[in-house]
N, CA, C and O atoms as a DFTB+ gen file, in Angstrom:
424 C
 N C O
     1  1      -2.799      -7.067      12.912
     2  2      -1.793      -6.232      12.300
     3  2      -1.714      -4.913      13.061
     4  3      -2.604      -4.120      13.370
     5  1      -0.483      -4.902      13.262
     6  2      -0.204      -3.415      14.025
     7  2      -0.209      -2.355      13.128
     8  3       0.466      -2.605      12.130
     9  1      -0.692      -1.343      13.130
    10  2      -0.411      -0.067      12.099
    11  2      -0.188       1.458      12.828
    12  3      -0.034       1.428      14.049
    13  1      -0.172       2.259      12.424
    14  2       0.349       3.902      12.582
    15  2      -1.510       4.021      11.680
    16  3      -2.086       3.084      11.127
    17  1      -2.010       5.429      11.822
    18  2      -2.601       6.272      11.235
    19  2      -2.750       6.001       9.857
    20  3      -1.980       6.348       8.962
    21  1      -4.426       4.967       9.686
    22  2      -4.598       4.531       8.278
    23  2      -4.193       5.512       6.798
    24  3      -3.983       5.172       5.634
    25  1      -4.206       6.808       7.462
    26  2      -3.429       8.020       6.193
    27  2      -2.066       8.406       6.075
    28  3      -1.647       9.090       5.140
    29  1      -1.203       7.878       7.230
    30  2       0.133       7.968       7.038
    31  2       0.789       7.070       6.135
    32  3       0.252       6.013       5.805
    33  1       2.095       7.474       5.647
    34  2       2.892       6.541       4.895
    35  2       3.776       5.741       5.955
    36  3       4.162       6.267       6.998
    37  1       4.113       4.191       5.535
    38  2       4.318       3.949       6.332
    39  2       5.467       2.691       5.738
    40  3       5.095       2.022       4.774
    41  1       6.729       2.439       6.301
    42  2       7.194       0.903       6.240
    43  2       6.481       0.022       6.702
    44  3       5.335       0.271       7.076
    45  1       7.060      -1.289       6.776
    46  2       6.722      -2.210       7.292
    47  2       7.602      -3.303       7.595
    48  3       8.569      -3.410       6.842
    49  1       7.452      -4.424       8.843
    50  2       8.439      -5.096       9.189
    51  2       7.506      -6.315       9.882
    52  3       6.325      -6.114      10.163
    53  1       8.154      -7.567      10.118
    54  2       7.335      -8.117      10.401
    55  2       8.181      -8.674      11.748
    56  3       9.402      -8.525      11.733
    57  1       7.507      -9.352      12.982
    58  2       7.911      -9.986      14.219
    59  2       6.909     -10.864      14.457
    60  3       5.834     -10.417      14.857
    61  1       7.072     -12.186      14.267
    62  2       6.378     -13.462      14.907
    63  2       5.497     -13.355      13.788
    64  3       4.395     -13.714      14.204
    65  1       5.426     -13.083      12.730
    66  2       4.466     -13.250      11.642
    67  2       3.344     -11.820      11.658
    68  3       2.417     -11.421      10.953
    69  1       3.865     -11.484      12.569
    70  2       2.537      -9.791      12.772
    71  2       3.423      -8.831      11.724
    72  3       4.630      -8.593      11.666
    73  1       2.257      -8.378      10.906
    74  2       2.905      -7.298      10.161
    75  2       2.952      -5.936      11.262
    76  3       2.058      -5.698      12.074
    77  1       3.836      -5.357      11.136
    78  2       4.532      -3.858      12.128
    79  2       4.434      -2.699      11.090
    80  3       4.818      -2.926       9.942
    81  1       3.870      -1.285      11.469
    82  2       3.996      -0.183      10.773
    83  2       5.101       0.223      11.507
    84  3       5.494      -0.062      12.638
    85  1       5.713       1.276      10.228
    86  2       6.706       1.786      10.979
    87  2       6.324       2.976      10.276
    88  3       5.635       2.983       9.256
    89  1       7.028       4.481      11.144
    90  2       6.671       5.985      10.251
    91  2       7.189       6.087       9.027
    92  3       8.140       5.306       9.067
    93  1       7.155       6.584       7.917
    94  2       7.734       6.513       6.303
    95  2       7.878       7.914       6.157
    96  3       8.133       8.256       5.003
    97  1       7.785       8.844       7.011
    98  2       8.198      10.570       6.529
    99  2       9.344      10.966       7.656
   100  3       9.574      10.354       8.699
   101  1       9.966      12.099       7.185
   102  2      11.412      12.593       7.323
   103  2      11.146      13.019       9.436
   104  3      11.758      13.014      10.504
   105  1       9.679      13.345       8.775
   106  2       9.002      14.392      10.283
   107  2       8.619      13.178      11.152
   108  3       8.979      13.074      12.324
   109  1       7.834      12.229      10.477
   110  2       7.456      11.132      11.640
   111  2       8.534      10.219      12.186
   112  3       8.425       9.797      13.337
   113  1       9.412       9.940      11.542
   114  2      10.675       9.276      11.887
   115  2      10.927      10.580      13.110
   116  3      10.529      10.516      14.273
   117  1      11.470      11.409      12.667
   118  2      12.217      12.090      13.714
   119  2      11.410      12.410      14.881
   120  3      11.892      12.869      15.916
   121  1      10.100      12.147      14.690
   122  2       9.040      12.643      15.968
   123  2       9.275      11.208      17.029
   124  3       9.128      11.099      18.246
   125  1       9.655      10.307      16.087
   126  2       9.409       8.925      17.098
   127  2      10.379       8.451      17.283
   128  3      10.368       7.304      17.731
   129  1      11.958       9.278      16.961
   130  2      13.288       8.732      17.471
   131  2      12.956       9.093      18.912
   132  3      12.014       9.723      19.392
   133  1      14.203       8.397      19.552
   134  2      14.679       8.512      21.221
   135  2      15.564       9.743      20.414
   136  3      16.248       9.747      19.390
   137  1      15.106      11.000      21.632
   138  2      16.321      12.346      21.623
   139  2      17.225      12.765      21.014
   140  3      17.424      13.647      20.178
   141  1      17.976      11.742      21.725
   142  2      19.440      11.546      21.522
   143  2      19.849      11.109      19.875
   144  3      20.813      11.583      19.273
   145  1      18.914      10.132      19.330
   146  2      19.361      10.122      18.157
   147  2      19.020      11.190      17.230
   148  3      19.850      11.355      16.336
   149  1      18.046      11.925      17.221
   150  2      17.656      13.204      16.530
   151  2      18.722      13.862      15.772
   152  3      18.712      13.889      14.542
   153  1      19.585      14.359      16.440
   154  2      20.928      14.884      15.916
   155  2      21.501      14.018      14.942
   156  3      21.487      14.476      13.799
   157  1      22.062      12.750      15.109
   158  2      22.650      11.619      14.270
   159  2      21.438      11.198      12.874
   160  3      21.718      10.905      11.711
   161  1      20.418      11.280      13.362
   162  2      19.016      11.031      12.551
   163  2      18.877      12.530      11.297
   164  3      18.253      12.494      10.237
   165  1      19.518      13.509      11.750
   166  2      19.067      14.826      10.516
   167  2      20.273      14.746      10.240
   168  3      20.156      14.299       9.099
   169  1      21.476      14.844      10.420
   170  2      22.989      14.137       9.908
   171  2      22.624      13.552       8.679
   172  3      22.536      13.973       7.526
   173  1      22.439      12.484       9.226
   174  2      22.002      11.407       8.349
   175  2      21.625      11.457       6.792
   176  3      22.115      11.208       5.691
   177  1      20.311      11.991       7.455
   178  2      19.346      12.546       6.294
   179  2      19.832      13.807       5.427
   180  3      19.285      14.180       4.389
   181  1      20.860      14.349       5.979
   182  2      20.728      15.821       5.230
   183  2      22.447      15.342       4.674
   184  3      23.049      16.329       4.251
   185  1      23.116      14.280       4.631
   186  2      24.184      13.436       4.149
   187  2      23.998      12.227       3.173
   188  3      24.865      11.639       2.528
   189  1      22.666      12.007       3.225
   190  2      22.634      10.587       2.522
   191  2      22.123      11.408       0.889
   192  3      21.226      12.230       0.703
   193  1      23.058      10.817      -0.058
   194  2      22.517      11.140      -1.735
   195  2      20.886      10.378      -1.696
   196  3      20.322       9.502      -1.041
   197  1      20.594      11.215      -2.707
   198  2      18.895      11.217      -3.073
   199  2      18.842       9.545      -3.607
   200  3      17.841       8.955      -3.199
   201  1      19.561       8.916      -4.257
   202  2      19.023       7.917      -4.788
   203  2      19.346       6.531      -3.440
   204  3      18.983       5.373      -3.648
   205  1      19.865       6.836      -2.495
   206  2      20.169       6.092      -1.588
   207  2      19.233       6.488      -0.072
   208  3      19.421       5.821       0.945
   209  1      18.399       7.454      -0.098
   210  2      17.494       8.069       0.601
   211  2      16.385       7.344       1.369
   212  3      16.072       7.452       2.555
   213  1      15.795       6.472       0.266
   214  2      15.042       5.666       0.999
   215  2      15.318       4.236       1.933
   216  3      14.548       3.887       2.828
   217  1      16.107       3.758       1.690
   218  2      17.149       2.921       2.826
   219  2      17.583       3.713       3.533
   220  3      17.521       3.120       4.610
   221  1      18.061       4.808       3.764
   222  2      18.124       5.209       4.619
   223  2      17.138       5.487       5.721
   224  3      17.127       4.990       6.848
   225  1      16.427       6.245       5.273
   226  2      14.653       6.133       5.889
   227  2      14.229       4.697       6.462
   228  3      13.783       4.524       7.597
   229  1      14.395       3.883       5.689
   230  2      14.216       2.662       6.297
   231  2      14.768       2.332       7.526
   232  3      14.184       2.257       8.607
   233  1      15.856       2.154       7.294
   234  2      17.213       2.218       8.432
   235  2      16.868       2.844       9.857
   236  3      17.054       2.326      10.959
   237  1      16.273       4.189       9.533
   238  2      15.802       4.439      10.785
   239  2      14.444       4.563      11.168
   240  3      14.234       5.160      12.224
   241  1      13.280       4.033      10.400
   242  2      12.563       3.756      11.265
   243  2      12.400       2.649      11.611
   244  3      11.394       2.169      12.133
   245  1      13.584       2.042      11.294
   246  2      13.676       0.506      12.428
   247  2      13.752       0.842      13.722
   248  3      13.214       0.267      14.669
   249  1      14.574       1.982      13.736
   250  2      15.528       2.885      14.939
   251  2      14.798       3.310      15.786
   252  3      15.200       3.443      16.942
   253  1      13.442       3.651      15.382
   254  2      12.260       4.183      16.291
   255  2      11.699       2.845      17.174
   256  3      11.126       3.142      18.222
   257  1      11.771       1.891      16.961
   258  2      11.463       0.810      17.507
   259  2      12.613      -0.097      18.104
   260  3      12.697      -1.240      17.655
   261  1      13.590       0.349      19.169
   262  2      14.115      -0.310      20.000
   263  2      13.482      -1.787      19.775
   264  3      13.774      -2.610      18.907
   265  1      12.479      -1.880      20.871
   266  2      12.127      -3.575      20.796
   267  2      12.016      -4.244      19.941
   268  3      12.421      -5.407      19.940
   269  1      11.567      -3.809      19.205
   270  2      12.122      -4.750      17.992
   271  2      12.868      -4.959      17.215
   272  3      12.681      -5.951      16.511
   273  1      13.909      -4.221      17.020
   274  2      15.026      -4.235      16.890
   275  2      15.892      -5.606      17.688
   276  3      16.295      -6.675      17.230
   277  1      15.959      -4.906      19.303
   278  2      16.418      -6.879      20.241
   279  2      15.758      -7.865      20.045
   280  3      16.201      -8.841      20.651
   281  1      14.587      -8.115      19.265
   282  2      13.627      -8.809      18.988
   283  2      14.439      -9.635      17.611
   284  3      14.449     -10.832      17.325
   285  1      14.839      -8.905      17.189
   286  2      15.657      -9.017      15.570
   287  2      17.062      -9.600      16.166
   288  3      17.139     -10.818      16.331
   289  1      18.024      -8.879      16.450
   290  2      19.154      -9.093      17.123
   291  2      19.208     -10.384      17.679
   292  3      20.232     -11.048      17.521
   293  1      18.067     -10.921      18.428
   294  2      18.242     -11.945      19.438
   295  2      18.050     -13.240      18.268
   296  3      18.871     -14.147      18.140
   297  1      16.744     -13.100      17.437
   298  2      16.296     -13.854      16.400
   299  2      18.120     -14.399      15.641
   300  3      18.680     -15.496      15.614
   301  1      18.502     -13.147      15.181
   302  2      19.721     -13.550      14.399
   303  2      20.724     -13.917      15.020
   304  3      21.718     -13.738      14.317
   305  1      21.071     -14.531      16.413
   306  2      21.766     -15.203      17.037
   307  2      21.252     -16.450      17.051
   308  3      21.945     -17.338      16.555
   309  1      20.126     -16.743      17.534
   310  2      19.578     -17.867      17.281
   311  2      19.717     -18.730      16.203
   312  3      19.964     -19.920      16.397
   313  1      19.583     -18.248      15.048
   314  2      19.369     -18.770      14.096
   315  2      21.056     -18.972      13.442
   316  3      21.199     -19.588      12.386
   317  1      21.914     -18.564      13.965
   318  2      23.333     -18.415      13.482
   319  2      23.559     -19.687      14.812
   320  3      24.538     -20.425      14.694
   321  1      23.056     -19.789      15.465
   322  2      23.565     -21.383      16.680
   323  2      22.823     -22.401      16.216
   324  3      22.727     -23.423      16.895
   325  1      22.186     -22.286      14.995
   326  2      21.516     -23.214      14.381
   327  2      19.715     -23.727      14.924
   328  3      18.990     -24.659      14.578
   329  1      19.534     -22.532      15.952
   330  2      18.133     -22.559      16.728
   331  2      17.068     -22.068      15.699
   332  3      17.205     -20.856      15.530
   333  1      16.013     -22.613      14.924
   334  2      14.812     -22.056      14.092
   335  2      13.484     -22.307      14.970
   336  3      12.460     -22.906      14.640
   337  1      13.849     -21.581      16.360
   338  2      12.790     -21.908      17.127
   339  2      11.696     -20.290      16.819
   340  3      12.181     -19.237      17.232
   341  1      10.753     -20.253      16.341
   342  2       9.975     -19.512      15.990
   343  2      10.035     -18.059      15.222
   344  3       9.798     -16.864      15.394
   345  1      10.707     -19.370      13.877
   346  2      11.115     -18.511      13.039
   347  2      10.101     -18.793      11.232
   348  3       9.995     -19.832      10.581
   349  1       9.663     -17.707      11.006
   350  2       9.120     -18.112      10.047
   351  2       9.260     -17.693       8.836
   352  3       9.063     -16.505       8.581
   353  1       9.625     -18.593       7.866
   354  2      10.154     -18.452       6.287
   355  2       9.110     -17.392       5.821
   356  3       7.889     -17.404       5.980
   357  1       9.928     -16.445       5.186
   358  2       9.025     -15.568       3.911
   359  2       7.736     -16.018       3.239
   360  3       6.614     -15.517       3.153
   361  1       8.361     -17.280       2.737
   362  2       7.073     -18.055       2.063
   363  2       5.370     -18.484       3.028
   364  3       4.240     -18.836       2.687
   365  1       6.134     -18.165       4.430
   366  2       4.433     -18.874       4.582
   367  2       3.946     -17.441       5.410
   368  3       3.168     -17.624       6.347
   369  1       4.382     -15.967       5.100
   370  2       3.987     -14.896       5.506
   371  2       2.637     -14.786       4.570
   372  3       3.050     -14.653       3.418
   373  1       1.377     -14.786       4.578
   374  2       1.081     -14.295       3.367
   375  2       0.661     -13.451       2.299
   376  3       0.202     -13.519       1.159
   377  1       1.227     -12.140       3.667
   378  2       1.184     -11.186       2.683
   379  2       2.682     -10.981       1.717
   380  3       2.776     -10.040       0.929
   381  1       3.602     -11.811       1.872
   382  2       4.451     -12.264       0.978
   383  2       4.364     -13.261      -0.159
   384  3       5.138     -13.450      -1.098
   385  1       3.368     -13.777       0.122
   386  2       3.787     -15.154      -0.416
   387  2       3.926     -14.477      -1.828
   388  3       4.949     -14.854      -2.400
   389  1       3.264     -13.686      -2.458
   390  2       2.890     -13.164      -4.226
   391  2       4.146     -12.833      -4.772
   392  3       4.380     -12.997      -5.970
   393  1       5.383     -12.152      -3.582
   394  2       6.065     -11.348      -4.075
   395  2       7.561     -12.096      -4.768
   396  3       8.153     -13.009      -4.192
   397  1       8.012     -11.492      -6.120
   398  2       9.305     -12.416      -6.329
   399  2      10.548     -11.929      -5.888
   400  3      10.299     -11.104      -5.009
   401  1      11.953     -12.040      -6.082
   402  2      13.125     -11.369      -5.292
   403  2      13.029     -10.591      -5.312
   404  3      13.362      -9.953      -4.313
   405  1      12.488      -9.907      -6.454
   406  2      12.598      -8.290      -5.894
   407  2      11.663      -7.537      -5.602
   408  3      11.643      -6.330      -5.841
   409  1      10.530      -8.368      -4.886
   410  2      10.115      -7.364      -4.017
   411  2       8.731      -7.305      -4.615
   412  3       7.781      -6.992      -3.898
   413  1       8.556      -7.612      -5.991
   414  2       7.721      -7.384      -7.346
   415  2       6.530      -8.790      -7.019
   416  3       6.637      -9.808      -6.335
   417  1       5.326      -8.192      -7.949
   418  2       4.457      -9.617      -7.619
   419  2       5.205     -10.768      -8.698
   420  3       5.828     -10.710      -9.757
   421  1       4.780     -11.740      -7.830
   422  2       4.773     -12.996      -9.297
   423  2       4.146     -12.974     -10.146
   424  3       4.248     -13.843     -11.012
């Protein structure tokens, strides 16, 4: 498992079954954008209503991670040409397996 700083807050995402940290604060997101998005990235944030805040946050610390991002992108072409070449269902993640639609344990 890949992680960030066992005391940071953190998302998470998964690629090839590896769980991925991603940054979860306003400061670490923006420390680990590319430059250029910085500007579009405090926009963002200082535009998005409070109850819609944390998707947003989400949103971009996908953004901090280019590669995996084309990693994602490429996956969802694949799988739209009907290719499930190393793709793996929710269910056999298992630090998913507990959880029900929403997110909640079983």
């Amino acid at each position: 498992m890949t992680s960030q700083d066992p005391g940071k807050p953190s998302f998470y995402t998964y690629d090839s079954g590896e769980q991925i940290a991603l940054p979860a604060t306003v400061g670490d997101i923006r420390r680990a954008l590319a430059p250029e998005l910085i500007g579009e990235f405090d926009k963002a944030v200082e535009n998005t209503p409070a109850q819609d805040l944390y998707m947003e946050l989400a949103v971009w610390a996908q953004r901090t991670r280019p590669d995996l991002l084309a990693r994602q992108e490429e996956t969802f072409r694949r799988l739209e040409q009907g290719d499930c070449t190393g793709f793996t269902p929710a269910e056999e993640i298992p630090e998913l397996a507990f959880l029900d639609e929403d997110g909640g344990t079983a």
